[in-house]
Every structure is written in C-alpha cells, then in structure tokens.
N, C-alpha and C positions, 0 to 999 in steps of 0.2 A: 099384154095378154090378159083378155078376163079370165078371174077361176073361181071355180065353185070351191067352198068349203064346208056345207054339208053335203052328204052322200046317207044312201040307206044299201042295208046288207040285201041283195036280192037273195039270199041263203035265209038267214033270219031276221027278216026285215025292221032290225034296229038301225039307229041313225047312228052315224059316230059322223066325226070331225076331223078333218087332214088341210092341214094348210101348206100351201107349197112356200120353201125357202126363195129368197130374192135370186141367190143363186142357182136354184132347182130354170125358177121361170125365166130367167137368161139363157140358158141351157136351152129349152123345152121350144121358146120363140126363136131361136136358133134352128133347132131342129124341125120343127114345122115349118117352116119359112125351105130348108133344104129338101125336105122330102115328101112336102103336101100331104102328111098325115098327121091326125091327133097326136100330141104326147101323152106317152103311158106310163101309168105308176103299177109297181106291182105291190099288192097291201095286204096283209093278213087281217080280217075281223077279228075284233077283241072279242067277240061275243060270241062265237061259231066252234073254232074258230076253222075259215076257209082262203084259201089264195083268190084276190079280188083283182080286177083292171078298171081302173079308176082313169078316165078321163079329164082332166080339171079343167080344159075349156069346154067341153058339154054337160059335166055332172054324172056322166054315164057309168054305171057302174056294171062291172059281168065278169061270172066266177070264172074262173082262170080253168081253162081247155087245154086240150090235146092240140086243137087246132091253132090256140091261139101259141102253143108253144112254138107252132114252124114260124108263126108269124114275127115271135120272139129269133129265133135264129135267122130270119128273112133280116131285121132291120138289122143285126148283131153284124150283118156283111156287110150294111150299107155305112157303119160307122165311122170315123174318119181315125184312120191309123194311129197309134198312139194313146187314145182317148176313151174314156168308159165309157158306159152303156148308153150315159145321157146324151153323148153326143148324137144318138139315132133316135131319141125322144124314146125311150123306152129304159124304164128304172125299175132296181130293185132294191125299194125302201132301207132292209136291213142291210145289202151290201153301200149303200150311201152315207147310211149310219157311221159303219167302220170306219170309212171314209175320214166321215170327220172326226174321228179321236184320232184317226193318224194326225189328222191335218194339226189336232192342238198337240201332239208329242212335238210334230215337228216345229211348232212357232215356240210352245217352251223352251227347246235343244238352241232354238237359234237365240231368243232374247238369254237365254246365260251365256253364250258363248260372246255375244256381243257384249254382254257387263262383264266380261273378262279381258274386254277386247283384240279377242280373233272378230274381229271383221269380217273375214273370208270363210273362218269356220259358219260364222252367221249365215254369212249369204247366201252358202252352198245348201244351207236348210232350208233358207225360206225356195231357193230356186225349187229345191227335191219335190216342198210340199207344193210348188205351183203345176210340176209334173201329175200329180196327183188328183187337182183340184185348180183347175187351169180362171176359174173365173174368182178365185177368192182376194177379195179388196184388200186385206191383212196383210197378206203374202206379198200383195206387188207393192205395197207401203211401206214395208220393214225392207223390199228389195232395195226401192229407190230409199232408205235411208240408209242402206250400207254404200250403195254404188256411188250416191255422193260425199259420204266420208272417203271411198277412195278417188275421188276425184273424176268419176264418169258421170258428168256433168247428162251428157246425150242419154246414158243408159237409164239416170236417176230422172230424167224429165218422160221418159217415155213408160218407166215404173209407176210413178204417181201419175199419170193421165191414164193408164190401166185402173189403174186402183180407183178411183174417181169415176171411171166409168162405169166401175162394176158396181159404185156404191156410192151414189150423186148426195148422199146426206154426208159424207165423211170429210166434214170439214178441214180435218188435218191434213188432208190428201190434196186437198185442193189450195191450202196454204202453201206447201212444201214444193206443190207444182209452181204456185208464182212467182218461188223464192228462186226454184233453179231455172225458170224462165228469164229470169229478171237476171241472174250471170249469164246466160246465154246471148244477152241481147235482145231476148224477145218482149220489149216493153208491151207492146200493145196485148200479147197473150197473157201477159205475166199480170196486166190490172185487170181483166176477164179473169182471169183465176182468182184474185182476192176478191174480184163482186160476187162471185159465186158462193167464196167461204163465209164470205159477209150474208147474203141471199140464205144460207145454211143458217147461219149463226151469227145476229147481228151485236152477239158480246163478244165475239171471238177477238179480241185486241192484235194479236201477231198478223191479222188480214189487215187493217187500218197501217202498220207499220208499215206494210209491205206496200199499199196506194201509196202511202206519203212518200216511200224510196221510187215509184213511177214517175210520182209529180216531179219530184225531186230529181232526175233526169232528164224531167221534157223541161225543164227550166222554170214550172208551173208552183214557186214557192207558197203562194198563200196558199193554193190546194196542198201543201206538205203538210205546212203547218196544222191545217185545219186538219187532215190526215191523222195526224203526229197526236192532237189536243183529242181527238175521238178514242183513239188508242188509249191515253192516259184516263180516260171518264171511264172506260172499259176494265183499266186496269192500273189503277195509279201506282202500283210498283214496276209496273212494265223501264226496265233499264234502258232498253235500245229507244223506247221511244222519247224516254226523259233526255237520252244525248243524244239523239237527235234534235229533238226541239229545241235546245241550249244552244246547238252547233250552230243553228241555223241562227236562232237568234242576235248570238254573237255575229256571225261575219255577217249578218243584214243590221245590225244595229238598232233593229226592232220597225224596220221599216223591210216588207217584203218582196219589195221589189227589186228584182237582180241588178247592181251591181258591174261595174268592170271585172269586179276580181270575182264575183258570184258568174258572170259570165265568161270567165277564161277558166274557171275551176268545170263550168259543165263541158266545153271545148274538150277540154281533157278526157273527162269521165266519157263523154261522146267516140272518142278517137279508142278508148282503152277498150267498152263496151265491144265496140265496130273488132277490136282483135280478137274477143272471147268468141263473138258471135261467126267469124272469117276460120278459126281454126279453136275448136273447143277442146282439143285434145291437149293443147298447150297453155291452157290455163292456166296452170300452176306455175310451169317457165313467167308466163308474162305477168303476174303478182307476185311475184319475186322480183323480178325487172323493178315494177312499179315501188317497191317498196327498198328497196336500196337508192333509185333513183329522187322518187318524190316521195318524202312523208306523211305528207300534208292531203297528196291523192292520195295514198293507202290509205291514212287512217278513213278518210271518207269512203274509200271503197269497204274499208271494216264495217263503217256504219249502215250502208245500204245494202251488207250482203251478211246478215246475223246466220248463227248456224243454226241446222233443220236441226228439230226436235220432235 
C-alpha cells in the first residue's frame, strides 16, 4: 500500500506530517481490499485546530462533515464482528492511540508475570492484548513463547508465523518459528525460516545454529559444521553451537563424512522426528520414552532442539 506523508490543512492551509504505523497499513490493505474504498484517518490539525479525513493512498485531505459522519456509521456496520474501527478502513487517531498504551500495560502485566513464572497468567495477557490489537508482532511472539514452554508445539509454530507475518524484519520471530518447526518435523520450513532470519540479520548466530541442526538431520554433516563454524564467527560464546561442533567432531573424528554409527544415530533421529511430527501433542510422552530409553539420542535431541528465547 503506497502512502502519502505529507498533507496540508484545507482549513489553514499549513502542512503537517502523519505517517501511518506498519500495523495501521496491514489493517487499511485489508480493509480496502474487502470493501473497495479508500482507508480513512480521522486527524485533528495541530494548527486549526479542526477534525480532518486524511486518505493515505491518495494524499486527500477534507474537513470532517455531517455527511461524512453517516459515511462513518455506514462503514462502522460493514466491520467485522469483534474488531475496531480499522477493520472497515476508517480510524480514529486518538481512539487508536489508547489503544496502544493499553496494548503496552498489557505486554508489561504479561512479561512479569512470566519472570515470576505463571506461564498461563502471561499468556492469557498477551491473548487479551491480541483481542485488542489483533495484528501486533509482539503479542503473537510472547504468545508462541509461552505456548511453547507449555509444550503446544502446534499453537507455538502458528504464534511465531503470525508474528513474522505481521513484522517480516523480527528476526526473533522467524528464529523461534524454525526452532519449533524443526520439533515438529518440518525440516524443509524450519531451514526457510532460519534463511529468512539470516536474510534479516545476517549476525544473528541462533539462525546459523538452527541450519546446522537441518543439515544435521538430512545427514548433510559438512553443511553442519560449516553451519555450526558461521554461528561461532557470529558469536564465539554461542554454547549450543561450541557443543555442537565438538559433538560432531568427536563421533566424525574430524572427517565429515557420515559414518555407520553417524548413520544409525540419523535413522533414529529420523524415526523420532517422523513421531513429533505423526502426533505433536505427545511430544513430551515420546522425549521422555527417548530419554530413559537412549541417552545418547536424547542428549543429541538436547543439542538440536535448544530452548526459545
């Protein structure tokens, strides 16, 4: 969606400045897109001061009418149930404002309640503020990082790909997604999501960790390694990736090519992956299994599945 960012008062024809939020123009192209009309801002001039209707894909500016008020209750019916005003491309600045100091009480209330650890007290804030404020990145990334502490694998991969969506620079968002992609089973999304984080941020070290645990799956050891070695240039205190690179070194003996027992260890990891990904609600049952049964695959499943942060 193009926007204009200056405008002039047709009251008193001074110039001011209004940039629309990424969240605003998610909203606005949504809503144009449903109802084949402009999106509207309602704006008070600093200068006047008078109630204005601001267009931001044509620049158009007109003082706010009688007439434009039915127009205002016209689209207020055509909104979708539950949703403010922006959902029918028609806002009002100051009520959007409030808006978002609710939305930062609510991410406050949840990050304490999380470093106290209620979990669920957190969650149920960041859920409230998503009722609220349905497109904010923040919200669905604190979600997916509570839903995957309590082990909703599914809930926490579909949190972070919202959040990611709503906000394609939030590199965190797009890490965490490859992390819980990557227990899920879903290799091939899971190394799409670290190139993306990489693509964002090419010092992001935890995205390099997370390609090397893909390689390190498809059997594809030197891409680990070299995986593994990009992470540590990024970040030489990075821990997961120093034991990983050791791990690997040791059972390859400094040669990277797999192995009988490098290939009966991915057999495994294969067969274990194949159960996360057939029923992900038993996740926890079957890493429990794994780790009474094999040591050897747990601890390797430790190493390819660090916790989101």
């Amino acid at each position: 969606m193009k926007v204009h960012s200056q405008y002039e008062c047709p009251n008193c024809h001074e110039v001011f400045t209004f940039e629309l939020t990424p969240e605003l123009t998610i909203a606005f192209e949504a809503a144009e897109r449903r109802t084949g009309k402009p999106s509207l801002v309602m704006f008070t001039c600093v200068h006047c001061p008078v109630n204005l209707l601001i267009e931001p894909s044509t620049g158009a500016v007109r003082t706010f009418t009688d007439d434009m008020g039915e127009d205002f209750r016209a689209r207020l019916a055509q909104r979708i149930p539950g949703e403010h005003a922006e959902s029918c491309g028609y806002i009002d600045l100051g009520h959007f404002e409030r808006l978002r100091d609710q939305t930062a009480q609510f991410i406050e209330e949840g990050h304490r309640r999380k470093q106290q650890g209620d979990v669920r007290g957190a969650l149920a804030k960041y859920e409230a503020l998503l009722e609220v404020r349905k497109h904010d990145p923040d919200g669905w990334y604190n979600k997916g990082l509570c839903l995957s502490s309590l082990g909703d694998l599914v809930g926490a991969e579909a949190a972070f790909r919202h959040s990611a969506k709503f906000n394609a620079d939030f590199v965190q968002a797009w890490s965490n997604l490859g992390m819980v992609q990557l227990q899920l089973g879903l290799h091939g999304e899971a190394e799409t999501s670290f190139d993306k984080a990489i693509a964002v941020d090419p010092s992001y070290a935890k995205a390099y960790v997370g390609k090397g645990n893909c390689a390190m799956l498809r059997g594809d050891l030197s891409s680990a390694r070299q995986a593994f070695l990009l992470a540590l240039e990024r970040d030489p205190n990075n821990a997961v990736a120093k034991a990983a690179l050791r791990n690997l070194d040791n059972r390859c003996g400094g040669n990277t090519a797999p192995g009988v027992n490098e290939q009966e260890m991915q057999r495994k990891l294969a067969a274990v992956i194949a159960e996360f990904k057939s029923n992900p609600q038993q996740v926890a049952e079957v890493c429990m299994r794994v780790k009474r049964e094999d040591p050897e695959l747990w601890q390797t499943l430790l190493r390819l599945m660090p916790q989101h942060k």
